[in-house]
C-alpha positions in Angstrom: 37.9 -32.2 -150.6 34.0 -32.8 -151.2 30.9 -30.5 -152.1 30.3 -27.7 -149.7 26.4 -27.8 -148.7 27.0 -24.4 -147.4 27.7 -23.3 -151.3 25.1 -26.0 -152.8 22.3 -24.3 -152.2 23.5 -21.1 -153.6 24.6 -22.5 -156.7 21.3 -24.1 -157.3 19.3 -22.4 -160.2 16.0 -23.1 -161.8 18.1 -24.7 -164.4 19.5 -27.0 -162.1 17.9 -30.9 -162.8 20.8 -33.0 -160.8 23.4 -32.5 -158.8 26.1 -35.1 -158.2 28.4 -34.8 -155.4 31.6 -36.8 -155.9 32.9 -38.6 -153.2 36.9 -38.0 -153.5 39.0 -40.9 -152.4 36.4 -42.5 -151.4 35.4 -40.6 -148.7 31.9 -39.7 -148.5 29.8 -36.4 -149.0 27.5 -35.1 -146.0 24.0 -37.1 -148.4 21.8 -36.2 -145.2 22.2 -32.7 -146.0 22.9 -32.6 -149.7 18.8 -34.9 -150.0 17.3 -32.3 -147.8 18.6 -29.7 -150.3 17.6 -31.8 -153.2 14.4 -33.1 -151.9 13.2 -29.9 -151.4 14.0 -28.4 -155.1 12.6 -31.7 -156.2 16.3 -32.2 -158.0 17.7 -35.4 -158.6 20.8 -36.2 -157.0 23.4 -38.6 -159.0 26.3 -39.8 -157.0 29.7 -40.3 -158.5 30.8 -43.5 -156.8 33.6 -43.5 -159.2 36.4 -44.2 -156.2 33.7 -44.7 -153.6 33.3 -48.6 -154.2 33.3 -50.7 -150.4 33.0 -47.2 -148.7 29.9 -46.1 -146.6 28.0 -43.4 -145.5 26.6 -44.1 -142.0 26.5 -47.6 -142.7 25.1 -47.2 -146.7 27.1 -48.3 -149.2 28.1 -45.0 -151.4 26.5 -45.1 -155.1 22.7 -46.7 -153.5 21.8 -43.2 -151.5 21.1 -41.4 -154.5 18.4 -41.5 -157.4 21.4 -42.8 -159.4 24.7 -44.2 -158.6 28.1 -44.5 -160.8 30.9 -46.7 -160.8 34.1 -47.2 -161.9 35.8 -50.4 -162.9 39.1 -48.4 -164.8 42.5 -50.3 -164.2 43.5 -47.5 -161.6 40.4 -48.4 -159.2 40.2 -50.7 -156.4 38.9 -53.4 -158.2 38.7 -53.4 -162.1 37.4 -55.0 -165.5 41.0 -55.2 -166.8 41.2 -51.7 -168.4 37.6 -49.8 -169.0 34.6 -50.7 -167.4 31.8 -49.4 -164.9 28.1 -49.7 -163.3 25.2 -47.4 -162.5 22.8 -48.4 -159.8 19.2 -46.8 -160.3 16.9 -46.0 -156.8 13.8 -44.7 -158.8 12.1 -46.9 -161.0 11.1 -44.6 -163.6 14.7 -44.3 -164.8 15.5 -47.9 -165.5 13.5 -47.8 -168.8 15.8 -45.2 -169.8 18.9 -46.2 -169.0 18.3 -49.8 -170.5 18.0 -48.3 -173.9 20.7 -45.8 -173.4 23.3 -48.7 -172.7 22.0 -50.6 -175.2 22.7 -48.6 -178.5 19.3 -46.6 -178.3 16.6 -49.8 -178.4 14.1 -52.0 -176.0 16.6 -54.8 -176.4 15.9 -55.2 -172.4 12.3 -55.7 -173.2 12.2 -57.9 -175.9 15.1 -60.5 -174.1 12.1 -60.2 -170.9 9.9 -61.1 -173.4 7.9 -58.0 -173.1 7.6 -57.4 -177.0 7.7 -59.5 -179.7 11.2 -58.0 -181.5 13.3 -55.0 -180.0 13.8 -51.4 -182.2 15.8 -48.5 -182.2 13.9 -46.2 -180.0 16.6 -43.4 -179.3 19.9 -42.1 -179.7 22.5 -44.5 -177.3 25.7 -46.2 -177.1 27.2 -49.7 -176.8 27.9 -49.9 -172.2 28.0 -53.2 -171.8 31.1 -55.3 -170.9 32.5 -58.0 -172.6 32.5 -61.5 -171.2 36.1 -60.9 -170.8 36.1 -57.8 -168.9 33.1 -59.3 -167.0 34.9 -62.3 -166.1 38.3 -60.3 -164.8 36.0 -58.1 -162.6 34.4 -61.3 -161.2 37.6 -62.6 -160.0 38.2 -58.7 -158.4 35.6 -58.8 -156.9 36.0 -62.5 -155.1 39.1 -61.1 -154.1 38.2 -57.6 -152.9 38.1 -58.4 -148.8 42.4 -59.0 -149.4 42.9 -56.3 -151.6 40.6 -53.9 -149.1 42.5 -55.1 -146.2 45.8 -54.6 -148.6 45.2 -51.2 -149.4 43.8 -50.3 -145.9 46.7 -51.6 -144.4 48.6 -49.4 -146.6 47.0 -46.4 -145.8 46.8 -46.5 -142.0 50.5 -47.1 -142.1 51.0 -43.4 -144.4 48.4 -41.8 -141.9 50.1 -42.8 -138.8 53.7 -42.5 -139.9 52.7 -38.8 -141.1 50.4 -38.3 -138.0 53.6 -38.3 -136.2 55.6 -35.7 -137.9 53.1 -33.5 -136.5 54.2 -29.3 -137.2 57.4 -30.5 -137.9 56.6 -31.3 -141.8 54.4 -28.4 -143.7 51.5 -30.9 -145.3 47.8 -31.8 -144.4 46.5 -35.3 -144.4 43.2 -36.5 -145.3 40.6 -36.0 -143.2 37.8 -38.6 -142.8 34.6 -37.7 -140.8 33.0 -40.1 -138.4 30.5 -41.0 -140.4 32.4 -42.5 -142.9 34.3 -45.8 -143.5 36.3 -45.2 -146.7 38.0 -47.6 -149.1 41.5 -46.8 -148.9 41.4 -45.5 -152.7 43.8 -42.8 -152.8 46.2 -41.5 -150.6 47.1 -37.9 -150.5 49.0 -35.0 -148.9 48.3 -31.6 -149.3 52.0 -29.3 -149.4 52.1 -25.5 -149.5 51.4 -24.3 -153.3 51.7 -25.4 -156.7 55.7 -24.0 -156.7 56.3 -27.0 -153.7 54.3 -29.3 -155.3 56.5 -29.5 -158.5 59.7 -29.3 -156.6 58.1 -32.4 -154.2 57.1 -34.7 -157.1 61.0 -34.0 -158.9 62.8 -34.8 -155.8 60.7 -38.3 -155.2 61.1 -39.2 -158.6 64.3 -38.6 -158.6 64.4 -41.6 -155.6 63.1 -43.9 -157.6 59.3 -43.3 -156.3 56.4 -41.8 -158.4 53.9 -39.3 -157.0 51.3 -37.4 -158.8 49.1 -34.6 -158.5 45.2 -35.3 -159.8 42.3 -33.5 -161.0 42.4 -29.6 -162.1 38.6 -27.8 -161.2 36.6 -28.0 -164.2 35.4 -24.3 -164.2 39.4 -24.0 -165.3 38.8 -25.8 -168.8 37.6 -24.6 -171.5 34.2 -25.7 -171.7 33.9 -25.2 -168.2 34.4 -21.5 -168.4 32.4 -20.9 -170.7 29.5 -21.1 -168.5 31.5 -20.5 -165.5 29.7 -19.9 -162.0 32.2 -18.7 -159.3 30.6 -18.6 -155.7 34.1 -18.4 -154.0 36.4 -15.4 -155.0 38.8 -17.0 -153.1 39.0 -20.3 -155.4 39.3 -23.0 -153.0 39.0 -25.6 -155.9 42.1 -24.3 -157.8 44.0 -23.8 -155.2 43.8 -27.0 -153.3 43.9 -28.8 -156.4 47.4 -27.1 -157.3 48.6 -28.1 -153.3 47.3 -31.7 -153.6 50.0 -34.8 -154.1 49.1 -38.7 -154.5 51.2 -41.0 -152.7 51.6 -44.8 -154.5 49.1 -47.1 -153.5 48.3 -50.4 -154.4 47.3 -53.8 -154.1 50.5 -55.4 -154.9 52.5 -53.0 -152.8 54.8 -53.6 -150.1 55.1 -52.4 -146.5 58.9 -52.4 -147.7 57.8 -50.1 -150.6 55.4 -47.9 -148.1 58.3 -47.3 -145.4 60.5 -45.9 -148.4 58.0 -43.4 -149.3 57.4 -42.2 -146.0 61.4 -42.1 -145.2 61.9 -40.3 -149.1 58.9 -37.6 -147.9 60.8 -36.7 -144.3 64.4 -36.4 -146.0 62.2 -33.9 -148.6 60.6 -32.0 -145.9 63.4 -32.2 -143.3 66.8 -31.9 -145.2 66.0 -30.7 -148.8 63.9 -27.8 -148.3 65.9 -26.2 -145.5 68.2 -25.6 -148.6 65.3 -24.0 -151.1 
């Protein structure tokens, strides 16, 4: 479900300043070959670590590979700052300047608390990113906790991939694939079934037993201001039409093996019984 390096490189124009591969469920993009390609258009790469948190890439955490990394602290993250909430990690120094008085409503604010000027200014248009005690305070506790909700989650996880592993080419869906040099987070779960059409009919029937499943993200060269500068390298459309296949099962920190074992046993009465009578 990640960036394709094959198709990077020819999306890459001399307007391009960044790229930022998103690491989707917190498995990692290929960053060996996605730097070479930056590194050699002298284009800074900005990873979205939103749901990449406690995953690596060969042994790096995601978020600290590229120039800039991003992460999420929203409620539906691993760990969270009790509703909103996030934190960027900077690799080149001459960004941290910027970013400072970006997150701190457009001044030096930074500086002056360092004592490196004798009052702080507006310098620049920004915005008010930093937590409140309270949010800052929640995430602490998250975080102290993160090694049982990881092993939670994880636990989780390997029980959906293994009990679905099994099914083999008796139930039409594909699983997540991780490569080997990744160790991902356990963030989301998901299942990809034939089209769009199943999709719907899948996520009725589950609900309909008491269990909630969702599909996620739509491409954004499919809204509006997205196609407005739309650049299609695949007639084909992979994006849209994985994204209309893809499913999230439940998964949480709180949740149950109990609770796991009726989701897998809900998805084989789906595949096996119902849809022999579509």
């Amino acid at each position: 479900m990640n960036m394709d390096m094959e198709k990077l490189q020819d999306a890459i124009t001399d307007k391009t300043r960044a790229i930022v591969p998103v690491h989707y469920a917190g498995v990692a993009c290929d960053m060996d070959a996605l730097l070479h390609i930056a590194n050699k258009r002298g284009i800074y790469v900005v990873e979205d670590a939103a749901q990449g948190l406690f995953s690596t890439y060969k042994g790096r955490a995601l978020g600290t590979i590229g120039h800039i990394g991003c992460f999420s602290f929203h409620e539906s993250k691993n760990v969270t700052a009790g509703g909103q909430g996030g934190a960027i990690l900077i690799n080149d120094p001459g960004l941290v300047e910027q970013a400072e008085i970006i997150k701190d409503k457009g001044t030096n604010r930074q500086r002056f608390l360092r004592g490196e000027v004798a009052h702080y200014t507006w310098q620049q248009a920004g915005a008010s990113y930093t937590l409140s005690e309270i949010q800052a305070a929640y995430l602490w506790g998250q975080l102290e906790a993160s090694d049982r909700i990881q092993n939670q989650r994880l636990e989780i996880w390997n029980f959906y991939y293994g009990e679905l592993s099994k099914l083999g080419n008796e139930v039409p869906i594909a699983l997540p694939l991780v490569p080997s040099y990744c160790q991902h987070n356990a963030h989301i779960f998901f299942i990809r079934v034939k089209d769009g059409e199943q999709r719907r009919d899948f996520i009725t029937a589950m609900k309909e037993a008491g269990i909630t499943v969702l599909a996620h993200y739509s491409p954004l060269h499919s809204t509006v201001p997205g196609a407005q500068g739309r650049h299609v390298l695949d007639r084909q459309d992979f994006a849209t039409r994985e994204s209309e296949r893809l499913v999230r099962l439940p998964i949480f920190y709180t949740m149950t093996m109990e609770q796991a074992r009726k989701v897998i046993e809900t998805i084989k009465w789906y595949f096996m019984r119902r849809l022999t009578h579509i």
